[in-house]
C-alpha positions in Angstrom: 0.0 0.0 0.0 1.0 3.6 -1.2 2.2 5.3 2.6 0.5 9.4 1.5 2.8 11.7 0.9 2.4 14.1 3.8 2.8 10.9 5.8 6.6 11.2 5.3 7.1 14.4 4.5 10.1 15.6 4.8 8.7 18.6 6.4 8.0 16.1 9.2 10.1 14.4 12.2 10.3 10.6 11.8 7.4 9.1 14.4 9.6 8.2 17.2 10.6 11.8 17.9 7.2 13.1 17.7 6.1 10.2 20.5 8.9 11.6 22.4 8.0 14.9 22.4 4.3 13.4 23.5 6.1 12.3 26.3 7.8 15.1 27.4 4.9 17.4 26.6 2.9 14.6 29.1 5.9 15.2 31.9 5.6 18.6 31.5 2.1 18.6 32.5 3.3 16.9 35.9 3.5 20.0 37.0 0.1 21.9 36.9 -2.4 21.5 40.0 -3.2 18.8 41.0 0.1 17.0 40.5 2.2 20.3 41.1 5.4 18.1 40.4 7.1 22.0 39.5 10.7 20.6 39.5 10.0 17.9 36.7 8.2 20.5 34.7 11.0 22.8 34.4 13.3 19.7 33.8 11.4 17.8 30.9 11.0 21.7 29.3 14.2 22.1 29.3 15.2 18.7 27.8 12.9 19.6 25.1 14.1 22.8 24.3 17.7 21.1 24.0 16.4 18.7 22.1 14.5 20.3 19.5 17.1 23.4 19.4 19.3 21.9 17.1 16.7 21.1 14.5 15.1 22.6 11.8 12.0 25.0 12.4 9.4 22.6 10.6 10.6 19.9 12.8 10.3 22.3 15.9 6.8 23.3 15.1 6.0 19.5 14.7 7.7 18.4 18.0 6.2 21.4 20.0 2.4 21.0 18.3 2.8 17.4 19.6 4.2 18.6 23.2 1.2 20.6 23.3 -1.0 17.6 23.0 0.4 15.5 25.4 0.8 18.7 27.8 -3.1 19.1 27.2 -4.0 15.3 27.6 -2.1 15.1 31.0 -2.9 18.4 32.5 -6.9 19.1 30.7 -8.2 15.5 31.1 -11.2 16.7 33.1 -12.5 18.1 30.4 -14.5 15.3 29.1 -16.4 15.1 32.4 -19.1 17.1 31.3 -19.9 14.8 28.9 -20.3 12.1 31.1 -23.3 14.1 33.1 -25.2 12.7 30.8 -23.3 10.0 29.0 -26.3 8.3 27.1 -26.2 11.4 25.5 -22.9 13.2 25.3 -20.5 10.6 26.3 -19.4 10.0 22.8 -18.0 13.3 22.1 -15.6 12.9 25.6 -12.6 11.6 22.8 -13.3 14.2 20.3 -13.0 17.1 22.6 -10.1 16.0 24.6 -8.1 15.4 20.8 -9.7 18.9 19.8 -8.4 20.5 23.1 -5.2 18.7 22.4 -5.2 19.9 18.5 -5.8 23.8 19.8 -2.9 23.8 23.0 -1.0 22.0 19.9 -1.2 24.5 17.8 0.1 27.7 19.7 2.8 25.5 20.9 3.8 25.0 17.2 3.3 28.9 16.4 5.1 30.1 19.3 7.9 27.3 19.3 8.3 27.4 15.4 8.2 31.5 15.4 10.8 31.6 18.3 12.6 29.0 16.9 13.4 31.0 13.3 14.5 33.9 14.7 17.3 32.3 15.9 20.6 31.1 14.5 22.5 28.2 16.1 20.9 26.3 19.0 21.8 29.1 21.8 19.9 31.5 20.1 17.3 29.4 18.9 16.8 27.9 22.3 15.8 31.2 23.2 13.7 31.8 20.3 11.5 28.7 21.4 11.5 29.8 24.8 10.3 32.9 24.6 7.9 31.8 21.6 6.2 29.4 24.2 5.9 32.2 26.6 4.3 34.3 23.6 2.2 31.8 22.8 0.7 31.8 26.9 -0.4 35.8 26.8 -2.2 35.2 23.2 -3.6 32.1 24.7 -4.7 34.7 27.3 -6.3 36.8 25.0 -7.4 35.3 21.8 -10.8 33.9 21.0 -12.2 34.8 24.2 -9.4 33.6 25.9 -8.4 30.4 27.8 -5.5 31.5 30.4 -5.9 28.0 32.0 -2.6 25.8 32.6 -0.2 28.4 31.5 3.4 27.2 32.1 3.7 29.7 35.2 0.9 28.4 36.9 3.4 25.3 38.0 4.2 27.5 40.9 0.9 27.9 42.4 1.0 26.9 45.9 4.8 27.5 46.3 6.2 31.0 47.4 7.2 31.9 43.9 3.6 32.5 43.2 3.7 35.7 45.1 6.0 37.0 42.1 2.2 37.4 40.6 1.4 40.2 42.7 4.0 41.9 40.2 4.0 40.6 37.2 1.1 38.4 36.8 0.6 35.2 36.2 2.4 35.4 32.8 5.3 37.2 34.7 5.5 33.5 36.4 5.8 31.8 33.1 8.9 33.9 31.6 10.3 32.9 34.7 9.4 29.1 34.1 10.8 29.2 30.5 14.1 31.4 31.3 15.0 28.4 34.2 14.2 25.8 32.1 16.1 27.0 29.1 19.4 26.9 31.2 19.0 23.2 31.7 19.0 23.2 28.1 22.9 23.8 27.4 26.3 23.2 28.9 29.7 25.1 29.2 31.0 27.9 30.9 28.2 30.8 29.2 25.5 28.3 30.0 26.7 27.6 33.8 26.8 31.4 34.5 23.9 32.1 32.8 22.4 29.2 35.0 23.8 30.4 38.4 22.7 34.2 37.6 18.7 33.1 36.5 18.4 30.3 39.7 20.3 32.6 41.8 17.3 35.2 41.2 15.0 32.0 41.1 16.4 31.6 45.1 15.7 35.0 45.8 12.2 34.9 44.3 11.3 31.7 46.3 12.8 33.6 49.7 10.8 37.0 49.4 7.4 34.9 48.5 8.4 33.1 51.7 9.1 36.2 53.8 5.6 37.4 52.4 3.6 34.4 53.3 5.4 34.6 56.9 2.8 37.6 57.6 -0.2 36.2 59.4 -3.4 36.6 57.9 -5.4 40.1 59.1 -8.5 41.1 59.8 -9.9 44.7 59.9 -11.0 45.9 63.5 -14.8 45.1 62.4 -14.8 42.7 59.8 -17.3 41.5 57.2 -18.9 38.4 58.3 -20.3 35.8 56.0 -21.6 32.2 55.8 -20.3 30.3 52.7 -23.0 27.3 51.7 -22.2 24.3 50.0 -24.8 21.6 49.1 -23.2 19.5 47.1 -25.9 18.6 44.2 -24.1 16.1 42.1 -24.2 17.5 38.5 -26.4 14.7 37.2 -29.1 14.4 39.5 -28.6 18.7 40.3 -32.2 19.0 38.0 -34.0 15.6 38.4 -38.0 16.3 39.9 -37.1 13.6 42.6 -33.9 15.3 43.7 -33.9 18.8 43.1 -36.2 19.8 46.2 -33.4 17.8 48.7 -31.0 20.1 47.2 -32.9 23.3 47.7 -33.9 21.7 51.6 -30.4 21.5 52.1 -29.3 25.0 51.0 -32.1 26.5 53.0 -31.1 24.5 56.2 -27.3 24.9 56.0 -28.4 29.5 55.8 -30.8 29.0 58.4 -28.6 27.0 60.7 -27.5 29.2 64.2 -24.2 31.2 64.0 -21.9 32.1 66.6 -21.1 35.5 65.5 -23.9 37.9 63.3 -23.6 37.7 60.0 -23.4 40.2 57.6 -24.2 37.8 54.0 -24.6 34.4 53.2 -23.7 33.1 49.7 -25.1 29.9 47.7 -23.4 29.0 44.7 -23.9 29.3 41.3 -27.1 28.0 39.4 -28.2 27.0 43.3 -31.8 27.1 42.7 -34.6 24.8 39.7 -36.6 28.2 39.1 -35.7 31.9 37.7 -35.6 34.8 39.3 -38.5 36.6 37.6 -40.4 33.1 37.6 -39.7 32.2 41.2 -43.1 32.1 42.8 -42.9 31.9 46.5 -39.3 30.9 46.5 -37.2 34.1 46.8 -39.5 34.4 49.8 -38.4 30.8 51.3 -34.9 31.9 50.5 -35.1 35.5 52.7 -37.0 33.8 55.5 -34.0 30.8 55.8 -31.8 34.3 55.9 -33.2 35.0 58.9 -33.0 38.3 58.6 -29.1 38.2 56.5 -28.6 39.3 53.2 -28.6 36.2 51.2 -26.2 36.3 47.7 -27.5 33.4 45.0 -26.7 32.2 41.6 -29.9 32.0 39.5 -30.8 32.0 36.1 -32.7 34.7 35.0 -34.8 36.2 31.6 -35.7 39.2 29.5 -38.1 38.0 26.8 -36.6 35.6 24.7 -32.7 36.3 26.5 -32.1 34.4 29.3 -28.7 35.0 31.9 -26.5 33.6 34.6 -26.5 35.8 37.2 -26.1 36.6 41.0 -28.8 38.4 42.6 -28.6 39.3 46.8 -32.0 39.7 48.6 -32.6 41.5 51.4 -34.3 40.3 54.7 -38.2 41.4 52.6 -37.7 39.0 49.7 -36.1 42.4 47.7 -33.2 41.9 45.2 -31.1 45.0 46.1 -28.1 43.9 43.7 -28.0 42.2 40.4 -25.1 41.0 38.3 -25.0 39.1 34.8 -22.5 36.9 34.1 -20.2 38.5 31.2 -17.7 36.3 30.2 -19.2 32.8 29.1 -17.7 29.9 28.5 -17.6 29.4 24.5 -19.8 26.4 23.5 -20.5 25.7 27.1 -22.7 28.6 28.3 -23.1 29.7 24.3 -22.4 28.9 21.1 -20.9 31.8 18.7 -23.9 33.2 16.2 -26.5 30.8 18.4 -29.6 32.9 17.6 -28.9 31.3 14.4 -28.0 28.3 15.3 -30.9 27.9 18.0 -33.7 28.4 14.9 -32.3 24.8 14.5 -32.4 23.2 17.5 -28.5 23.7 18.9 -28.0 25.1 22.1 -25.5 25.5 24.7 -23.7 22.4 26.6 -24.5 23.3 30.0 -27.0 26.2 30.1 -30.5 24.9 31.7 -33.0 27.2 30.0 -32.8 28.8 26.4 -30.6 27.6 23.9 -28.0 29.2 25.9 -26.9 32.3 28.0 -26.7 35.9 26.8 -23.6 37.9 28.7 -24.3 40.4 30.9 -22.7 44.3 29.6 -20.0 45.3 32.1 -18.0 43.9 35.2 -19.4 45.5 38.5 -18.7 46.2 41.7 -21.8 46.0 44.2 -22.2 48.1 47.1 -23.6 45.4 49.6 -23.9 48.0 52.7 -22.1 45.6 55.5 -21.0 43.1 53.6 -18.9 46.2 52.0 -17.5 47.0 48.1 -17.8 43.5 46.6 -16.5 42.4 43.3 -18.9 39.5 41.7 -17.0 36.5 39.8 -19.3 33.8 38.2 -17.5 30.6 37.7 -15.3 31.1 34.6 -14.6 34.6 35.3 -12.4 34.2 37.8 -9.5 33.0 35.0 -9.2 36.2 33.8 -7.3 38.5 35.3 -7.8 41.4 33.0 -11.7 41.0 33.3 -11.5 41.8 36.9 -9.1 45.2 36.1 -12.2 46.4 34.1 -14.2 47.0 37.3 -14.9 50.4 38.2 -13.3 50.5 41.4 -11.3 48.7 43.4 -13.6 46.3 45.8 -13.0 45.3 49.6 -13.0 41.8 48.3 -13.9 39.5 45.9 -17.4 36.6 45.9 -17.1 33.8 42.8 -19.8 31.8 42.9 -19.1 28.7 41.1 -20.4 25.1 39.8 -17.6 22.9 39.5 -19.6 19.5 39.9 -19.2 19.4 35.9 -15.6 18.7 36.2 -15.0 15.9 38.2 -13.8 15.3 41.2 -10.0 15.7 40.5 -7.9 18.1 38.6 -11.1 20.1 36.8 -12.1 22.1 40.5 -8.5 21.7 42.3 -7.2 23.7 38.7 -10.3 26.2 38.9 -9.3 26.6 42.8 -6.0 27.3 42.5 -6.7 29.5 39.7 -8.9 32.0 42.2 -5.6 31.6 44.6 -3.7 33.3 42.3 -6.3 36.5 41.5 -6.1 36.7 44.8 -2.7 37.2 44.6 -2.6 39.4 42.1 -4.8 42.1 43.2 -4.1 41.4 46.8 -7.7 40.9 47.8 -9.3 38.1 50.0 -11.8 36.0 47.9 -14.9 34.2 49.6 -15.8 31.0 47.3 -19.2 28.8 47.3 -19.2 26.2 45.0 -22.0 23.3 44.8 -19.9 20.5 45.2 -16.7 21.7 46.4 -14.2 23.2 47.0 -15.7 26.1 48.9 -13.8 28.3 51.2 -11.8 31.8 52.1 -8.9 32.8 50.4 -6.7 35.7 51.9 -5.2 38.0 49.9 -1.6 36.3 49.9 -3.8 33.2 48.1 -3.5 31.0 50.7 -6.9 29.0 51.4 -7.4 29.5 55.4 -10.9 27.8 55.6 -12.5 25.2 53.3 -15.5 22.8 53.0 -13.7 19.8 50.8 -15.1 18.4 47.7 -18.4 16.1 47.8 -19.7 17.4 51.1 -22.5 19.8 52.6 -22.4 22.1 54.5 -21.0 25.4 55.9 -18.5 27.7 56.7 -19.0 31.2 59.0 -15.9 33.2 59.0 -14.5 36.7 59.0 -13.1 38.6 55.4 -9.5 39.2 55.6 -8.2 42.3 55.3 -7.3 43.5 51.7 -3.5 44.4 50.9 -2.7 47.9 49.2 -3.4 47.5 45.6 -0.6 45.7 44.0 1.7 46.9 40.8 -0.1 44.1 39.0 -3.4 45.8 39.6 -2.3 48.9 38.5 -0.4 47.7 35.4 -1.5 44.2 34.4 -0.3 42.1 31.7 1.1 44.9 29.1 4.4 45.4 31.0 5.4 41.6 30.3 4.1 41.4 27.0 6.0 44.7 26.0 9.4 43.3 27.7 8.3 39.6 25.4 8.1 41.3 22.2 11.4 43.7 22.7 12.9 40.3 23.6 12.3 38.3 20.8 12.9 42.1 18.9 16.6 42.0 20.1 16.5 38.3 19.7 15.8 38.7 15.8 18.6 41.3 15.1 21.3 39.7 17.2 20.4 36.8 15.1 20.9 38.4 11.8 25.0 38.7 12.8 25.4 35.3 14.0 26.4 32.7 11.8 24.2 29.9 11.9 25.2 26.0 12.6 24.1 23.1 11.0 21.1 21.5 12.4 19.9 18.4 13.3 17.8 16.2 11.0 15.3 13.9 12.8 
């Protein structure tokens, strides 16, 4: 049988080092949350970078685009769990999407490595090149389509004291550093060992000021905000089902009305907590204020306007009142809505995991809700709190942050430990404390340094009353966010480029 010709293109690495560079791109992955193994993340990138250095830039886009799979495959597993809610259904798309999400991390590893890579001459330089190409390809990631910031290559640090470098530069700040330490591993000789010692000297020195920052215990203003933080765990799949979905309302309303030691200022369900819409409620919104007991009570519900319908967070007051209202703006593409679905809904298509409609509309602008007590709050609906730059768009700076979120879709391993640690690090960044309710875990309070203080774990019900921490002063992050590391990524590979052009370049490998 005739083997196609783009089958061994020349174009093309032979298959062995493409499976290899599956492998690595797999090891790499080691290091994201839940695994957090940072040390062999930094090592397997930098044996790839050496190894794909000295080859041609077709053969570096090929190894990367398959690094980026097996990155995605290790590290984004969870995200055929959705499918599985209703697998009579859905569970035969769980493959295709995990290859798709594989295909599309793939794919800007192959344009950033592949860019990076021909800017450079010899492997030094080119090394570089692909370095700082992969750290390119992170802030478009970031950005693009919507964006998808989710298992960047700096996010290996969460829950070490490197992460604090965050509150300076970011989270993509955290992956220059990731690619600049793994890039030394990639070379020997005397350049290479001083250019090692200089870049994990600084490394050290990073890891010892996030310590001495994390030393500080956590603070609370003289009069602090005091809320409850419900979780009723409603597995995913039974969530809507007639003969389940009262138990789960029972229990939310029992968990809010259950005695507390201190006085509350604001309770907070999670999102999507309630089977009924908020202008469609009937007696509910009632049932809900009276299990308040006279607290402010914050809720995700769905919501409509004619034929539009919304996920949204709505706080009543002790009459029944909603005295605050926020729409969920950034929706997860093909989860919460599908591009052009007006059109698409005329033919029966709708949205993965919205309950009403054929989808969710986005609300018009992040907020900032004035909750009396409770104080300057700054609402985050699931997804939202992945993007840093959507919470800089808020009018003012809040006393803290609420995400109310469902994470039952995603398992009950890496999917809501990644989303977790993800809020960890806004928290970082802006150097606010962020209160957290999700259905089925994990709930809890996270301080402004991002460490988690309280927590309800995954797959129970139940509660949590506890005081807000004290905000820090806004951090050079919040006041500058990600344009400062960009900027310094693109005059990189700038200089990059022309040093290039007087450097004569070496032969290269052929694989």
């Amino acid at each position: 049988m005739r083997i196609p010709g783009f089958l061994k293109s020349p174009t093309r690495p032979v298959w062995k080092v493409l499976g290899l560079s599956l492998l690595a791109g797999g090891a790499i992955g080691l290091g994201q949350v839940p695994v957090s193994l940072w040390p062999v993340a930094i090592l397997a990138l930098g044996l790839f970078i050496r190894f794909t250095a000295r080859m041609r830039p077709a053969h570096i886009a090929w190894c990367a685009f398959m690094a980026g799979m097996g990155h995605t495959f290790v590290s984004m597993y969870w995200i055929t769990e959705p499918f599985f809610v209703e697998p009579e259904i859905y569970g035969w798309m769980a493959p295709f999407a995990l290859l798709l999400m594989g295909a599309g991390f793939g794919a800007f590893w192959a344009a950033g490595a592949g860019l990076g890579a021909r800017l450079g001459r010899g492997p030094v330089t080119r090394a570089l090149g692909i370095a700082l190409g992969l750290v390119l390809t992170d802030a478009i990631r970031s950005y693009a389509f919507t964006g998808f910031p989710w298992v960047l290559f700096g996010h290996i640090w969460i829950g070490t004291p490197v992460a604090q470098l965050a509150s300076v530069t970011g989270q993509l700040g955290l992956s220059c550093l990731t690619l600049l330490l793994a890039v030394t591993l990639a070379f020997t000789g005397k350049r290479a060992l001083v250019a090692g010692v200089v870049l994990w000297a600084g490394g050290a020195g990073v890891w010892l000021w996030g310590q001495a920052r994390l030393a500080a215990p956590v603070a609370y203003p003289v009069k602090p905000v005091e809320i409850r933080i419900v979780q009723p765990n409603a597995e995913q799949k039974l969530k809507w089902l007639p003969q389940y979905r009262d138990m789960f309302f029972k229990r939310l309303l029992d968990q809010s009305s259950a005695p507390a030691k201190t006085p509350l200022d604001l309770i907070i369900w999670p999102e999507t907590s309630v089977p009924f819409l908020l202008n469609w409620a009937g007696d509910g919104l009632n049932v809900i204020a009276q299990s308040g007991q006279g607290v402010p009570i914050a809720l995700g519900i769905q919501r409509s306007e004619g034929d539009r319908y919304y996920n949204s967070l709505a706080v009543l007051d002790k009459n029944a009142q909603v005295t605050a209202l926020y729409d969920k703006v950034h929706l997860v593409p093909f989860g919460e809505y599908i591009p052009f679905g007006d059109a698409l809904g005329k033919i029966g298509i709708g949205a993965f995991a919205a309950q009403q409609g054929n989808g969710y509309s986005a609300g018009t602008a992040e907020t900032v809700l004035d909750l009396g007590m409770a104080g300057k709050v700054q609402p985050l609906i699931c997804y939202e709190a992945v993007f840093p730059q959507d919470i800089r768009r808020a009018p003012s700076r809040p006393d803290w942050i609420m995400q109310v979120t469902n994470d039952a879709w995603f398992g009950q391993l890496s999917g809501p430990r990644q989303h977790l640690s993800l809020s960890q690090m806004r928290a970082i960044e802006f150097g606010l404390p962020l209160a957290r309710a999700a259905n089925t875990g994990i709930s809890g309070m996270i301080d402004p340094y991002g460490r988690l203080v309280a927590r309800i774990g995954m797959n129970t019900q139940g509660h949590l009353d506890l005081p807000v921490p004290q905000a820090l002063p806004e951090t050079l992050y919040a006041r500058t966010g990600d344009w400062p590391v960009i900027a310094a990524m693109l005059i990189s590979l700038l200089v990059l480029s022309l040093f290039a052009l007087n450097t004569v370049d070496r032969p290269r490998v052929e694989v």
